[in-house]
Backbone as CSV, one residue per row, in Angstrom:
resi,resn,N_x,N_y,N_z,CA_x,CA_y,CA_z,C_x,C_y,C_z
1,UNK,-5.225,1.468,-1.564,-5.041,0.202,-2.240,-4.097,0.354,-3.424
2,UNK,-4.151,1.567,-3.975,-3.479,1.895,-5.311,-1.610,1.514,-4.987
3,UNK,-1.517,2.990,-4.282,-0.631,2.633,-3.500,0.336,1.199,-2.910
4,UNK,0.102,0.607,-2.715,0.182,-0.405,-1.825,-0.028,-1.559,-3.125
5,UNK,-0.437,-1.191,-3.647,-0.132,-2.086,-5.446,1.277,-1.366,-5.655
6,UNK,1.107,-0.477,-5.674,2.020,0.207,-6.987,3.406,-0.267,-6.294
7,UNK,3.065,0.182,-4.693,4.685,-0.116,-4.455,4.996,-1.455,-4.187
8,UNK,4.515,-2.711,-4.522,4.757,-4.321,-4.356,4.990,-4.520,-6.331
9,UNK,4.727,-3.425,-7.114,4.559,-3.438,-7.911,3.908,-4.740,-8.782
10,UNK,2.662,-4.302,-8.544,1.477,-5.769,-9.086,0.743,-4.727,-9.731
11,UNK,0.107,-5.508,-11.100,-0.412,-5.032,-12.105,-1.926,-4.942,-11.361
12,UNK,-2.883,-4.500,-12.112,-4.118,-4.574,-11.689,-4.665,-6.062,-11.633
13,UNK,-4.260,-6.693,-12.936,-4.770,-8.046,-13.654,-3.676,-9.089,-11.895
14,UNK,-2.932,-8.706,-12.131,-1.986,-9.730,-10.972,-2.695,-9.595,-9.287
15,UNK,-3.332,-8.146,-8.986,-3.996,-8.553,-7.909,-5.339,-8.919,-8.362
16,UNK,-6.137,-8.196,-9.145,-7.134,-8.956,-9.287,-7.127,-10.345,-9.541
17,UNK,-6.885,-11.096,-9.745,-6.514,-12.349,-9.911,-6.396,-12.704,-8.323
18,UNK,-5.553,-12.192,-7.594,-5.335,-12.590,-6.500,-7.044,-12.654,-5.313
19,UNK,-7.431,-11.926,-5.435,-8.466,-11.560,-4.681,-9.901,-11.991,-5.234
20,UNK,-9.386,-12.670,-6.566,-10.704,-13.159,-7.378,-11.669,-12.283,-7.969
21,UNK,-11.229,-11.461,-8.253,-12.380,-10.822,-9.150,-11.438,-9.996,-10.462
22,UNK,-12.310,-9.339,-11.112,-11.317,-8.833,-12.914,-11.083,-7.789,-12.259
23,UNK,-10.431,-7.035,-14.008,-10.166,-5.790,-13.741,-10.824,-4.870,-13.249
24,UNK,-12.181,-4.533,-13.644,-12.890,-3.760,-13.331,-13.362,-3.616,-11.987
25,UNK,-13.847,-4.545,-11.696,-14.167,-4.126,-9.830,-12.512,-4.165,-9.136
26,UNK,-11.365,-4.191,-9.472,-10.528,-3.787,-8.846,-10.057,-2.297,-9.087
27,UNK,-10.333,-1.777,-10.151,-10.320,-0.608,-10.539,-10.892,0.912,-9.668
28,UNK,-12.755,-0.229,-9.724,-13.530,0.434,-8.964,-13.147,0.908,-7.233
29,UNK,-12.976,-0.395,-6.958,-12.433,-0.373,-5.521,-10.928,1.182,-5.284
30,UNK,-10.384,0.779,-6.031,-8.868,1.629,-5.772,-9.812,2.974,-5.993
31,UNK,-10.756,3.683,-6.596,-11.191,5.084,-6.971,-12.173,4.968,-5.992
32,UNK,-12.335,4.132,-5.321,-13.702,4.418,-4.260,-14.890,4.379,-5.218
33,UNK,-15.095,4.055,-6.061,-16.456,4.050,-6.526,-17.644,2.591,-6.628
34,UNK,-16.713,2.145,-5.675,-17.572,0.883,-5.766,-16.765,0.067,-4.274
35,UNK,-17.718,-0.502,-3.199,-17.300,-0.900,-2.027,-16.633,-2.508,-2.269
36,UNK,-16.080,-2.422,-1.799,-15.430,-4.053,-1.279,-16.288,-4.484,-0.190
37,UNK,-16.291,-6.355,-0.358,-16.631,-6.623,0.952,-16.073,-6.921,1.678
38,UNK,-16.470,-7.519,3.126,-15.237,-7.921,4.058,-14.526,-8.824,3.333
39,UNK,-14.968,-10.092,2.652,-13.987,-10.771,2.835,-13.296,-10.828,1.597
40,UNK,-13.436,-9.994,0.860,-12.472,-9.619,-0.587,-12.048,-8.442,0.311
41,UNK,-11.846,-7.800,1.043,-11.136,-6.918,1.754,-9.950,-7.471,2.595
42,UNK,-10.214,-8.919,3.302,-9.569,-9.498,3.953,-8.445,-10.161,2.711
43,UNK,-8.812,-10.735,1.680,-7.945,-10.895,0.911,-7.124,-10.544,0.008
44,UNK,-7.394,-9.173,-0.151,-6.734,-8.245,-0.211,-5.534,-7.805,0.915
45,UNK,-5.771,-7.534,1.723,-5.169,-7.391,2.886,-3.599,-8.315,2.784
46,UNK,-3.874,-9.949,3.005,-3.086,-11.308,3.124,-2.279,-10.882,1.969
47,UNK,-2.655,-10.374,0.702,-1.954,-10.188,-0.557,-0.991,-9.182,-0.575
48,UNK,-1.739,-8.242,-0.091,-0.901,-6.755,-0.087,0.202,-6.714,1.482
49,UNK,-0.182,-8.165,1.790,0.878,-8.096,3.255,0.302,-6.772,4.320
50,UNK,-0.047,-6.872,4.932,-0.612,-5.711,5.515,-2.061,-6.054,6.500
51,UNK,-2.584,-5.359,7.774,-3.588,-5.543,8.497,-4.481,-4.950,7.805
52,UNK,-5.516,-5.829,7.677,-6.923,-5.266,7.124,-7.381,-3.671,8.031
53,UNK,-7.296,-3.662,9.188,-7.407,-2.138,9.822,-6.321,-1.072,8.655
54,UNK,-5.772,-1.527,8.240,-4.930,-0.055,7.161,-5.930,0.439,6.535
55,UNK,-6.966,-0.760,5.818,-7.835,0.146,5.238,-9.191,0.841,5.477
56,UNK,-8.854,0.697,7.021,-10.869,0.839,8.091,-10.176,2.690,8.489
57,UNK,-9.049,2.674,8.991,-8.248,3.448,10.028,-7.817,5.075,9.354
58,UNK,-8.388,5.326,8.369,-7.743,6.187,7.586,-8.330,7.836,8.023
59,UNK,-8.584,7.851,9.248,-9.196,8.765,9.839,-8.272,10.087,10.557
60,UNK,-8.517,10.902,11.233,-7.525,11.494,12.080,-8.277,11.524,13.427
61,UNK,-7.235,11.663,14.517,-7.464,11.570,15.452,-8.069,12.927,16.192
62,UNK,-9.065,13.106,16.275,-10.135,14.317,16.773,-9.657,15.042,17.964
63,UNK,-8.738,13.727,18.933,-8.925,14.018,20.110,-7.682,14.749,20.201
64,UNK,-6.904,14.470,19.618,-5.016,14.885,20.063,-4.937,15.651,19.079
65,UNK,-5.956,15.595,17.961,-5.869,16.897,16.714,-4.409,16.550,15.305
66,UNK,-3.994,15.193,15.812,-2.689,14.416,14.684,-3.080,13.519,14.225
67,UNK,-2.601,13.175,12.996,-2.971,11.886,11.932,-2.534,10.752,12.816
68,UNK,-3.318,10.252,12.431,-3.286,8.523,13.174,-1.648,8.006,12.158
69,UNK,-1.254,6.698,12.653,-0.110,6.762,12.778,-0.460,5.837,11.336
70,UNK,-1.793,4.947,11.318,-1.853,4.373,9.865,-1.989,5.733,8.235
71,UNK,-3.040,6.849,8.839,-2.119,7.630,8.444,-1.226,8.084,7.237
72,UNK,-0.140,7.891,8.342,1.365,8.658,7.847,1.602,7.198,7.177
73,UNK,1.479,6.068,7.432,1.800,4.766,6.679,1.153,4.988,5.198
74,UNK,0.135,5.720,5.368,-0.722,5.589,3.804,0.404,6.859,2.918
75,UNK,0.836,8.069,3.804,1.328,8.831,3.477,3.058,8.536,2.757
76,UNK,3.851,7.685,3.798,4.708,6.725,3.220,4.765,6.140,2.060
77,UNK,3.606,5.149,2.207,3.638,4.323,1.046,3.084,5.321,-0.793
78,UNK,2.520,6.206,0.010,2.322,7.023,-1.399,3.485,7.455,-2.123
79,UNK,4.466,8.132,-0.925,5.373,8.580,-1.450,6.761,7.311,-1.879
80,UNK,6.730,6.052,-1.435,7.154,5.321,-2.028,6.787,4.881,-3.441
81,UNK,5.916,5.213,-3.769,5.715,4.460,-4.907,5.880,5.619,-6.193
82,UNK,6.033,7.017,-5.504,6.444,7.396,-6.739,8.028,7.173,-7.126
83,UNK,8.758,8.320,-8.682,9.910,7.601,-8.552,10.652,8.244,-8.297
84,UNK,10.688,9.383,-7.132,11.279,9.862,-6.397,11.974,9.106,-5.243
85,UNK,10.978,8.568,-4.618,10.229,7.475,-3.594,10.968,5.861,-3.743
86,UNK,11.002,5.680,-5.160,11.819,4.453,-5.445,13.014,4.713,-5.782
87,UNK,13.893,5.714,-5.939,15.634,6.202,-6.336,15.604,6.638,-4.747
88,UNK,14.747,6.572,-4.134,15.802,7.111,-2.285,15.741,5.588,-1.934
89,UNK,14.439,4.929,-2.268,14.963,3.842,-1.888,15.582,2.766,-2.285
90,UNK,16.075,2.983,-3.485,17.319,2.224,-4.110,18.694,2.989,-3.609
91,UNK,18.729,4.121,-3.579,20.053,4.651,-2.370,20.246,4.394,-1.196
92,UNK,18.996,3.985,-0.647,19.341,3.698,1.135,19.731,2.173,0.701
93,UNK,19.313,1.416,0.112,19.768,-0.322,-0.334,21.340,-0.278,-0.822
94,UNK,21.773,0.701,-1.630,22.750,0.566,-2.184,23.924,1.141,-1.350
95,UNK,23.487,1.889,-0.126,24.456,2.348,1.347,24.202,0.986,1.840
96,UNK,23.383,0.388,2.572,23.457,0.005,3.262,24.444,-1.514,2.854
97,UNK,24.394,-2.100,1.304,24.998,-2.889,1.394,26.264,-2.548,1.124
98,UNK,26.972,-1.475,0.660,28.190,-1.229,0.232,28.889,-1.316,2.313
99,UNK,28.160,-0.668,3.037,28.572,-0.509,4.310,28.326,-2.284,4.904
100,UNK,27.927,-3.005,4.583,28.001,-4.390,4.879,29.060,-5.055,3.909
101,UNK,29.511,-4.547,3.163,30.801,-5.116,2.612,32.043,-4.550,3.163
102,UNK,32.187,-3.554,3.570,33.206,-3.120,4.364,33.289,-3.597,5.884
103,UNK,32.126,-3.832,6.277,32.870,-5.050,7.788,33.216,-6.242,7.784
């Protein structure tokens, strides 16, 4: 959830707000120390743009012995949001439009 804030870049106060509840039980939620329910989970979800399974799915796959493919999405978005993560991806934006001005 942290994640997935950080990189839409929304304050705590801006999703909490969104999902209806304060700071604190949004806090709780992102450290795991306190459960969400479904349907502050579901609205969460609509907010953060994203299928509510991102946050059920975070398992690995036993059978094939590889991370499930949500996963490597959690793994992504982690590494997007640091600011390593945000200067590659202000370089791939800043190729891609310089190469759309040249056609």
């Amino acid at each position: 959830m942290r994640s997935l804030r950080l990189a839409l870049k929304l304050s705590h106060r801006e999703l909490a707000d969104a999902i209806g509840v304060t700071y604190q039980p949004l806090q709780k939620y992102e450290r795991g120390a306190s459960r969400i329910n479904a349907s502050r989970l579901k609205k969460m979800a609509v907010v953060l743009n994203v299928p509510v399974s991102l946050f059920l799915e975070t398992h690995k796959d036993t059978t094939s012995n590889t991370p499930s493919l949500v996963a490597d999405e959690i793994d992504i978005i982690d590494f997007l949001s640091t600011d390593e993560g945000r200067e590659l991806n202000v370089a791939a934006l800043v190729e891609v439009a310089s190469q759309c001005k040249r056609t």
